[in-house]
N, C-alpha and C positions, 0 to 999 in steps of 0.2 A: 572523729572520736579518738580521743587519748587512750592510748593503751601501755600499761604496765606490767612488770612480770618481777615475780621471786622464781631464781634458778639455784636451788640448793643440788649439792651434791650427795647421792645417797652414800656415804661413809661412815654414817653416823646417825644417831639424832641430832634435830637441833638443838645449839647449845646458844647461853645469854647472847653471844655475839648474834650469831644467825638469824635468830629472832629480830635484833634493833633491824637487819636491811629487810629481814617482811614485813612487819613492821611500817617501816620508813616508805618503802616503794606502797604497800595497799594506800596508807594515808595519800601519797602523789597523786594514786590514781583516781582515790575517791574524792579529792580536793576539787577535780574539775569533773566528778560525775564520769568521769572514764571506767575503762573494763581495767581488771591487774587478775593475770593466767599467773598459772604456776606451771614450771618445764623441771623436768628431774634429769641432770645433768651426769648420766651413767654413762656418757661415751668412754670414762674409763675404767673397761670391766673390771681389770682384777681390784681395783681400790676398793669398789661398792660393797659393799655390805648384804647379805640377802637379809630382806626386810627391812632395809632403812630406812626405802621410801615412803613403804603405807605407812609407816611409824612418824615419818617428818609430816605427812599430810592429816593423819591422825591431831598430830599436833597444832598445829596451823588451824585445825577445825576447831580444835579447843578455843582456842583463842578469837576466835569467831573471822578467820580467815578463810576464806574459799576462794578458789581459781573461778573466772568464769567462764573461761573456755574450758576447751577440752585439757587434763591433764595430759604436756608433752612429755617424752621420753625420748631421751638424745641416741641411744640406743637403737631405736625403730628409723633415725633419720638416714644411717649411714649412703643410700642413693641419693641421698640431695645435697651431702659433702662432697661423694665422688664429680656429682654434676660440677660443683661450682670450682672443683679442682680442675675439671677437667677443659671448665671455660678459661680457666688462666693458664693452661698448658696451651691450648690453642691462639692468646693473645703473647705468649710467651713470656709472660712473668711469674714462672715457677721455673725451679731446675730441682734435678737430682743431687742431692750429696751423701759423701761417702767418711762424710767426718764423725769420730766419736765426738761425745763431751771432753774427755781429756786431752786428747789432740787437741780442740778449740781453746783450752786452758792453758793446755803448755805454749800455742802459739801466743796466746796475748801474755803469758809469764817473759816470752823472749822478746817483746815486745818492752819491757821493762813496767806494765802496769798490773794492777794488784787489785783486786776484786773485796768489795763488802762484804759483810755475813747476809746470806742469801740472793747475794745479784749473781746473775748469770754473765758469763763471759762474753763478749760483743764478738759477731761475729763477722769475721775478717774477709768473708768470701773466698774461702778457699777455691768451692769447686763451681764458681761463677761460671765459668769458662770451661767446665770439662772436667769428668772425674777421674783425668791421668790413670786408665787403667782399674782405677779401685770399682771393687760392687757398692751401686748405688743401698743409701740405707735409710732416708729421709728424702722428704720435697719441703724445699724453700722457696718462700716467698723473694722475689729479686728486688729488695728494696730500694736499687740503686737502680735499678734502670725503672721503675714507676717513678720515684724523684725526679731524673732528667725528665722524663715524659712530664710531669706535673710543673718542672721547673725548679723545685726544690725539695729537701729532705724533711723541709720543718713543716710538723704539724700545729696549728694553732685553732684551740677551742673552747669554748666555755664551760666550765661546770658551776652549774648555781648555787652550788655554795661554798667550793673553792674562788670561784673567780677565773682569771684568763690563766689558759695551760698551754703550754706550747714543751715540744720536745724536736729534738734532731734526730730521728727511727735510726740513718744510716752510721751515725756517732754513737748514737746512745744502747741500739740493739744491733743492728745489722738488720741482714737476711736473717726474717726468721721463720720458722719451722709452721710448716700447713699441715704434716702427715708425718708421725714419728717412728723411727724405725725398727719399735712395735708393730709396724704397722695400725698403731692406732689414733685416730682424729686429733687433732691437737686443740687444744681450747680457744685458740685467735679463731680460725676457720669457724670450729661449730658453732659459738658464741654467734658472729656476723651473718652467715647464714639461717640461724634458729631465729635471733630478732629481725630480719629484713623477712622468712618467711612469714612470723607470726603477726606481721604490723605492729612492731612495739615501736611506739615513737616516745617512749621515756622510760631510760636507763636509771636505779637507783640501786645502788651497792654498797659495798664496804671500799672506805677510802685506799685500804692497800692494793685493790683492783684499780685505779687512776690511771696507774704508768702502762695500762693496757691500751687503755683509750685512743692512743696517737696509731698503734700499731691497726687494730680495727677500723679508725678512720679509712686507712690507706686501702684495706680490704674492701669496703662497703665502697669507696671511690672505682677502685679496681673491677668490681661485680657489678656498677650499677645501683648499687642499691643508698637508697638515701640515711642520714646521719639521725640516729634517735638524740633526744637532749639528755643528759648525762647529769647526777648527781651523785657524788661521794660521800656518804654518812661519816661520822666520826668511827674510829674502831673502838672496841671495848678491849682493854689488856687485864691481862695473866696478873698475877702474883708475881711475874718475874719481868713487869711491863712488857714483853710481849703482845701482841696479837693473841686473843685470845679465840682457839680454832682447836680439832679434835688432836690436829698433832702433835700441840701446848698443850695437852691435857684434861680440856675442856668437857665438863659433867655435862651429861645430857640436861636439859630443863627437868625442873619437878612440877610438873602440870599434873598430880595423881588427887585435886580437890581444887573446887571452885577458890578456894582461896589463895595456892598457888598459884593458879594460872593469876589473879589479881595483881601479886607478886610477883612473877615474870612481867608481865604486861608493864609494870607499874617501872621495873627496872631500866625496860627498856624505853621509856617514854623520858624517863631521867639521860639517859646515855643521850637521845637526840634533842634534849632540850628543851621538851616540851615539860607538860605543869604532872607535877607528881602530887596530885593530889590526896586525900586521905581517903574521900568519899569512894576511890575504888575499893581502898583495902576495906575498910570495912562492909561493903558489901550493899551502901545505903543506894549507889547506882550502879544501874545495869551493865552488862558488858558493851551494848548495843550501844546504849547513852555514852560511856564513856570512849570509843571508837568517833563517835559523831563530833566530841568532844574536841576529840584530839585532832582529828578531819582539819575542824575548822582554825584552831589556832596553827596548825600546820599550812594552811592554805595561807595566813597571814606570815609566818616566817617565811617560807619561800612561795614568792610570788607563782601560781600558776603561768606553764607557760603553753601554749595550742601546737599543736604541728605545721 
């Protein structure tokens, strides 16, 4: 059985973007008669919003979306991060570090290289080898010693609708961070863990989530646990082409009449390529029909794939 999931973040309601990847992942899963769960990605508290989430699944209902498992809550998982931490302290591919961000910044500045808007600085392995003294403030994944063990740094995989992806983790991110020094979960970990627990064997997201992909590989290598298939939606931008997300400025959806919600739906069926027909907006087929609708010529753009 094919299993798929929408994991929003409660920060917000959903807005046009968020929808196209519910959207995009329900169709995947109903393409091949599979389940698609919805998980509510609050492992980081202070961002959450109270109320965002019955507010996001409220919405999602509109739209005639439903999880069919159990609603997760990354929040309630925090002992089965500790566990899968604490199986790679004992194979030895985690360490303590005692680096700020800026220190990681000033080292790669004396390094003589210069950072994009919004890439994080590569991390140099300061405290590979020992935290000289300093209090630990983070755990890192040791991407260099999983490489030799693998034989190499480069990850390569498929996304079905990018095509072949490959990236170099130890070049392109370093050792990166499992446990932040908030002390709270980091997104690689709960992510890998939450889909190897929930048997999701097919990832669909937003394509600025991609450059995640190699790093999880390494983890779900690292744990055991097996590779779900992966698909990148296009993104929806801003007015100021951006990415468009709550921190761009993003209006919640206006799902407050069946027409609306037509409206949304319709928007985002246009952003993934599918047929924007009229017969939604006006109202002449069902929401039901037009989901079946969109199922099937989705099942024809990308090919179904099994586990």
């Amino acid at each position: 059985m094919n299993r798929g999931r929408f994991a929003p973040s409660p920060t917000g309601e959903l807005h046009a973007g968020s929808l196209v990847a519910a959207i995009a992942s329900w169709l995947d899963a109903k393409a091949t008669q599979g389940e698609w769960w919805v998980r509510i990605e609050d492992v980081d508290g202070p961002r959450c919003i109270d109320g965002a989430a019955a507010s996001i699944l409220q919405q999602l209902a509109c739209c005639g979306l439903h999880s069919q498992g159990e609603v997760a809550y990354q929040s309630h998982r925090h002992l089965r991060y500790q566990e899968a931490l604490d199986q790679l302290i004992a194979k030895d591919l985690v360490y303590p570090c005692a680096c700020t961000r800026k220190e990681i910044e000033d080292q790669q500045a004396a390094l003589g290289l210069s950072l994009a808007r919004h890439q994080a600085a590569v991390y140099p392995g300061t405290c590979r080898h020992g935290l000289n003294g300093k209090d630990a403030r983070a755990w890192r994944f040791n991407v260099a010693k999983w490489s030799a063990l693998r034989g190499t740094a480069v990850v390569d995989w498929h996304d079905r609708r990018l095509g072949a992806q490959s990236q170099n983790v130890l070049e392109d991110v370093g050792d990166f961070v499992l446990k932040r020094a908030d002390g709270l979960w980091a997104y690689q970990l709960a992510v890998v863990v939450d889909d190897a627990a929930q048997g999701i064997t097919h990832v669909v997201r937003g394509e600025d989530l991609a450059d995640n992909t190699a790093r999880q590989y390494l983890l779900q290598e690292a744990l055991g646990f097996e590779h779900p298939h992966y698909l990148h939606t296009p993104l929806v931008l801003g007015a100021n082409g951006e990415k468009l997300s709550k921190q761009n400025g993003a209006k919640a959806l206006d799902l407050s009449s069946p027409q609306a919600v037509r409206r949304a739906l319709q928007s985002a069926a246009s952003a993934l390529g599918l047929s924007n027909f009229a017969a939604i907006a006006d109202g002449s087929t069902s929401l039901e029909d037009t989901l079946t609708f969109w199922t099937q010529e989705w099942s024809k753009k990308y090919t179904p794939v099994s586990h």
